[in-house]
N, C-alpha and C positions, 0 to 999 in steps of 0.2 A: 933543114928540109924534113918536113913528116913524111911518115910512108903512107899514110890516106886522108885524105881529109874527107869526111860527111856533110855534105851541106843540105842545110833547108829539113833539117831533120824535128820531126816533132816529139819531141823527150818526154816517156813517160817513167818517171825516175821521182823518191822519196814523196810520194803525194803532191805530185805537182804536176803540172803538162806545161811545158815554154817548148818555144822554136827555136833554136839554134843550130849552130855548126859543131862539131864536134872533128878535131885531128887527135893522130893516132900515130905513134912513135912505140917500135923498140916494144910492140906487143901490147904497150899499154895507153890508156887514153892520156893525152898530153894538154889537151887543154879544148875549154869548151868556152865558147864565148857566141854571142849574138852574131858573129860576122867575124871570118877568119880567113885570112889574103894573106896568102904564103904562097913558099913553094913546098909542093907535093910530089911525089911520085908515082898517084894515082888520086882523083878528085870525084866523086860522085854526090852530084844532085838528085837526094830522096825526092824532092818535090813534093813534101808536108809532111810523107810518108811516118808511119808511129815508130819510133825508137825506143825497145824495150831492152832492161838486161836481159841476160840469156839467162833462160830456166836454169835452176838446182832441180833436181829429183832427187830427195832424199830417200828412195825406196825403190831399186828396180833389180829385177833378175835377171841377169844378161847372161846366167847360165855355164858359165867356163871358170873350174873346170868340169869335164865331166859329165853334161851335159847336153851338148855342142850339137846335138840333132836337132834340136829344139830354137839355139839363137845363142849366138858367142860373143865376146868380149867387143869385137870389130864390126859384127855386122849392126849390133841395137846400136851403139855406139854411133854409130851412121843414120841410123833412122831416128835416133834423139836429134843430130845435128839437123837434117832435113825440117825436125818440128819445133827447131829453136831449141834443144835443152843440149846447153855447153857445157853441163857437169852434173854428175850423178855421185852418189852413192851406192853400193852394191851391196846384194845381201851373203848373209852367209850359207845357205842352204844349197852348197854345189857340192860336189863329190871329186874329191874328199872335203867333206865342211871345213868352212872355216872358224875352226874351237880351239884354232894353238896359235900360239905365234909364228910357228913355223909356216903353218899353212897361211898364215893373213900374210908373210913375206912373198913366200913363191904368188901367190895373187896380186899383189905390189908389183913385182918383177914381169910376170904376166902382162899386167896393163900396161907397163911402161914399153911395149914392143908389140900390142894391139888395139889401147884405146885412143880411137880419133876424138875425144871429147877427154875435157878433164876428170877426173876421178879419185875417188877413193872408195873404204872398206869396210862394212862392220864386222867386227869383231863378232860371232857366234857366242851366246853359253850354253850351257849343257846342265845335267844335274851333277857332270864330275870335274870341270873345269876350272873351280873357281880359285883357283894357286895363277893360270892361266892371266884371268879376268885380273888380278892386284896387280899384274906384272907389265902390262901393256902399258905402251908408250903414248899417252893422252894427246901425240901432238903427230899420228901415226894414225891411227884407226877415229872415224868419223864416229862411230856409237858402238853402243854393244846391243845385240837384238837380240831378245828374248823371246822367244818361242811359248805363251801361259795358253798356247791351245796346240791343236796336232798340226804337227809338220814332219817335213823329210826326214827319215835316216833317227837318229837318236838324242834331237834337237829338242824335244818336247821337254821343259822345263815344268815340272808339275811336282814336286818336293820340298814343302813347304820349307825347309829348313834353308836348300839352297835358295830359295828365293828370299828369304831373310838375311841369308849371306850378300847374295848380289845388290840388292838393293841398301845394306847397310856399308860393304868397302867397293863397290863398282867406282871408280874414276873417272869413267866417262859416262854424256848424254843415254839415260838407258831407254833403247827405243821397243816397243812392245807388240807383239799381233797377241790382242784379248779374245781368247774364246774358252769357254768351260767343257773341255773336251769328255768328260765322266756323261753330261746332260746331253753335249751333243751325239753320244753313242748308243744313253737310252733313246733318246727319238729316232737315231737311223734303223736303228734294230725293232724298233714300234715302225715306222713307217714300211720296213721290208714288210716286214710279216701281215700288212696292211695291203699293201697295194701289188708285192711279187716285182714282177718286170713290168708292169704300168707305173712305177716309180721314173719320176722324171723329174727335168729340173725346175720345172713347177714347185715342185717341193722341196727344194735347196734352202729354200727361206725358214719353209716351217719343221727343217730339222735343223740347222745352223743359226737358231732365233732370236730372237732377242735378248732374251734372258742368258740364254748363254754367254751370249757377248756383255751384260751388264752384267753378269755375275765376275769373269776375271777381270772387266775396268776396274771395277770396284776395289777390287784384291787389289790391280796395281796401285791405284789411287791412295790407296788405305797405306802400302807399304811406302809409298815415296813421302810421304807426310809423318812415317813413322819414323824411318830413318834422315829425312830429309832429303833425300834424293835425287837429282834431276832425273825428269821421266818423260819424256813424248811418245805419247800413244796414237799407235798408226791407225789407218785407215777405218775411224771412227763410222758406223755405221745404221745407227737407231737414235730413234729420238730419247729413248730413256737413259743415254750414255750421256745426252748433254745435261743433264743435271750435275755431273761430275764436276766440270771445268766451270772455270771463272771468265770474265771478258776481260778484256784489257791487251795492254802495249806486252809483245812475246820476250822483251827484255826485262819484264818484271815480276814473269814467271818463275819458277822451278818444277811446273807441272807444266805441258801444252797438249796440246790436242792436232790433231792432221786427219785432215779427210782427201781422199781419192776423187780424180776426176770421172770415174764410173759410178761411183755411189750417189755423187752429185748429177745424172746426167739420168742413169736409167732406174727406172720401178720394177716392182714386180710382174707389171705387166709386158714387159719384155720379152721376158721370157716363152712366151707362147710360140712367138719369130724365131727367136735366137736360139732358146735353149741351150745345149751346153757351154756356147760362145761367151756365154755370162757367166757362165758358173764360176764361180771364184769364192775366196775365205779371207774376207767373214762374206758372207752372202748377202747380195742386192734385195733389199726387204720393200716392205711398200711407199707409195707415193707420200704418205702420211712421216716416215721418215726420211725419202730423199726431202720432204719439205723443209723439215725441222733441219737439217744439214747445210741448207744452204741459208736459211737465219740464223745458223751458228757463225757462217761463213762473214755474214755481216754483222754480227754481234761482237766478231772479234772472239769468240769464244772458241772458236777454231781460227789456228795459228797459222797453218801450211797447208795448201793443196801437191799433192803429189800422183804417183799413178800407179804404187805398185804392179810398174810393167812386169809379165810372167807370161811369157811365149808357150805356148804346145804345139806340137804338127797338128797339121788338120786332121790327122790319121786318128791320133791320140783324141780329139775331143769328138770324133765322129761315133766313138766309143759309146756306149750305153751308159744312159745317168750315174751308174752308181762305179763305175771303172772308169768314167773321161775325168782324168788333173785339173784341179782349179787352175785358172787362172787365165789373164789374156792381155793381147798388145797392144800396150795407149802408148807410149813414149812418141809416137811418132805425129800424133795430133792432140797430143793435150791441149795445147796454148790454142789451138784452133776449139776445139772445146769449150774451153773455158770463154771463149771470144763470142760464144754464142750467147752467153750468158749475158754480155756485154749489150749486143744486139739487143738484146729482152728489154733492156731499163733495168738488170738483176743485181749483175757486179758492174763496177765502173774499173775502167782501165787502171785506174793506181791501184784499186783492192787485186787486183789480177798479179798486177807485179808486187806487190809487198808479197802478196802471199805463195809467192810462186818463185822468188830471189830474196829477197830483203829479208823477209825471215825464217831463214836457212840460216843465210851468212848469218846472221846474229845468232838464232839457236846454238847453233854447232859450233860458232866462233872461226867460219871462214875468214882466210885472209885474203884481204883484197880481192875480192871479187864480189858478185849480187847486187851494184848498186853501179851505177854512169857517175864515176866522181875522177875528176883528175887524178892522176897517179895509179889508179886499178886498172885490173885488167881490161882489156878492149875485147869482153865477150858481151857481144848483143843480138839482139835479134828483131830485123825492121819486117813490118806489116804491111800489107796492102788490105786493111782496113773495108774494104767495101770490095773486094774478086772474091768473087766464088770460088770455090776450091772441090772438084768432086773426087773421094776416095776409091780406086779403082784398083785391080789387081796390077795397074800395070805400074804405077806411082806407088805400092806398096813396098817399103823397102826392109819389113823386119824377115830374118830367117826362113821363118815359118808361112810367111808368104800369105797371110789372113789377116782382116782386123775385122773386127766386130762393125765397125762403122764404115765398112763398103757397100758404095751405092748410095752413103750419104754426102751430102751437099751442103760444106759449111760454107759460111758468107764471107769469112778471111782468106787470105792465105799469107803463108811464110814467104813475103821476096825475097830475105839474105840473110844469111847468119854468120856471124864473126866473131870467129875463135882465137884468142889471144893475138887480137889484133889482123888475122888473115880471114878474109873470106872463105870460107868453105862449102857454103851451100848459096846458088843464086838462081833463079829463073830455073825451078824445078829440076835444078841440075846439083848434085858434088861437086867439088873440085876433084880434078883430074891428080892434083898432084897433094893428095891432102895429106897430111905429118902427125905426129902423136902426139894426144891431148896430154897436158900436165896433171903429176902428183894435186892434189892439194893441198894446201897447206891453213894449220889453224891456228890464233891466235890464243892460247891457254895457259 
């Protein structure tokens, strides 16, 4: 007897779309055939409905520890489930960072008694870590993130030496935020003295520029080819950064490239509305570069879309330009995002799912999971493909209780999402009785 069987389900899984059934034993998928007549313990007819795996986010801040005003461990965690994404990555930039292995443990322990979704950790470096970084357990920490522009606390990686270090004995995927912090300081400190308190986030762009951002790609680019390196650079965000990367299949890499669903979605012209509700690092630049990102997107020259989700209170960004936090919360409508793109004639449903599951699990070398194959995990996530979906304060389930995209009206929505085999999210509800997402684990 299975414990669910799917039927009439329309699979969009390794570049292909078929109709099938799909049952689901024991957490994991048990078998997928054209037509499946058993007994079940629970039987639902999708009726065409799209069956996707469930998102990785390889990039999110969920803030805990230390934090926890902002959005913790259990509540993003929920609001990825609500938008399809059954497994994350987490960064290191919580308080106390994670730059030891002590602290990447107690964070391990942490999730395994908070996170409703599966998960894992990067590893932090530092400029004095690197005894740390040789030590780590390759099949334990999801990547190590290096900080080559400004971030929290005393994350800022800018010492030429240590980064020859990391880049030459690092063990794991090394994952990057590129920005030229020295360039980005002359421009803030030119723009103060420029505009006073009419500085706004109008100007996020043209202090956090381009060049800045090409100038430490390049660094990383330059070091992972020096030392040989595996390096995936996040949330890629100008048209002059694609010159860096190469197209092709992400398993035949050692360099990749990852762009964010906010880079891909808004301009600079946004910001006039939004204002600091955008403001994030690296900074949303022009139409001219959200172009150029989404023909990387299809070029294959960008590998993964992810969302460096990064929560503030409304309090916090209501702040004035130059004191409201970067950052802000997609996890919970990414896949609706991206689905819009779909809508356009942009992306087609398999480029959505490779680039949103499939290659994850292969960058990073998930086990079992990011792909609808017999014997893997039974995390998916089904579509209703043509319902409108409108984001409102009341459906908004992160911490922080805002998203940039309220009041907006995507053409999808999420019907269910199914986590190691259980449904957890249905008809704009949770489950009532939902349990703890798994470690994950890698194949290395």
């Amino acid at each position: 007897m299975y414990d669910l069987i799917l039927k009439n389900a329309t699979i969009v899984n390794e570049e292909s779309i078929q109709v099938a059934d799909v049952a689901i034993k024991d957490q994991r998928i048990a078998l997928i055939n054209p037509t499946i007549n058993a007994e079940s313990k629970k039987e639902i007819d999708l009726e065409g409905r799209y069956l996707l795996p469930g998102l990785i986010d390889d990039q999110v801040h969920f803030r805990e520890p230390g934090l926890t005003h902002k959005g913790d461990i259990a509540s993003e965690s929920a609001a990825g489930l609500a938008g399809g994404v059954t497994s994350y990555f987490e960064m290191p930039n919580v308080n106390p960072a994670t730059t030891s292995l002590e602290n990447l443990n107690k964070k391990f322990e942490l999730a395994s008694k908070r996170s409703l979704s599966n998960y894992s950790f990067h590893l932090g470096a530092s400029n004095n870590n690197i005894e740390e970084i040789k030590k780590v357990d390759i099949n334990l920490a999801a990547g190590l993130k290096v900080f080559m522009g400004a971030s929290t606390g005393d994350m800022l990686v800018d010492n030429r030496e240590t980064l020859e270090d990391i880049f030459n004995y690092c063990p794991l995927n090394i994952v990057t935020h590129c920005e030229n912090t020295p360039r980005i300081k002359a421009n803030e400190d030119a723009f103060i003295a420029r505009y006073g308190d009419d500085l706004s986030a109008i100007h996020h762009p043209l202090i956090r520029d381009v060049e800045s951002c090409y100038l430490s790609s390049a660094l990383a680019v330059e070091l992972a080819k020096k030392y040989s390196a595996n390096l995936h650079v996040f949330h890629l965000s100008t048209q002059k950064e694609m010159e860096l990367f190469t197209a092709g299949e992400v398993d035949q890499k050692k360099i990749t490239a990852e762009v964010c669903v906010h880079h891909l979605y808004f301009n600079d012209t946004n910001y006039e509305k939004l204002g600091n509700l955008i403001k994030c690092n690296p900074s949303i630049k022009e139409e001219s570069d959200r172009q150029a990102l989404v023909n990387a997107v299809n070029a294959d020259k960008i590998d993964i879309i992810a969302t460096d989700h990064a929560p503030h209170t409304w309090d916090e960004k209501s702040m004035k330009f130059i004191d409201a936090p970067s950052g802000l919360p997609l996890i919970q409508h990414s896949l609706q995002t991206l689905l819009e793109f779909y809508h356009d004639g942009i992306f087609t449903l398999e480029q959505i799912v490779k680039k949103t599951s499939h290659n994850i699990a292969t960058r990073f070398q998930v086990k079992d999971r990011g792909f609808i194959r017999e014997g893997y995990f039974a995390d998916m996530v089904i579509v209703d493909i043509d319902k409108p979906y409108n984001v409102n304060k009341d459906n908004i389930l992160y911490k922080c209780g805002w998203s940039p995209f309220e009041n907006t009206t995507f053409r999808s929505s999420i019907n269910m999402t199914i986590l190691n085999g259980s449904i957890v999210f249905e008809n704009n509800s949770l489950s009532k009785d939902l349990s703890f997402g798994h470690q994950l684990e890698f194949n290395r």
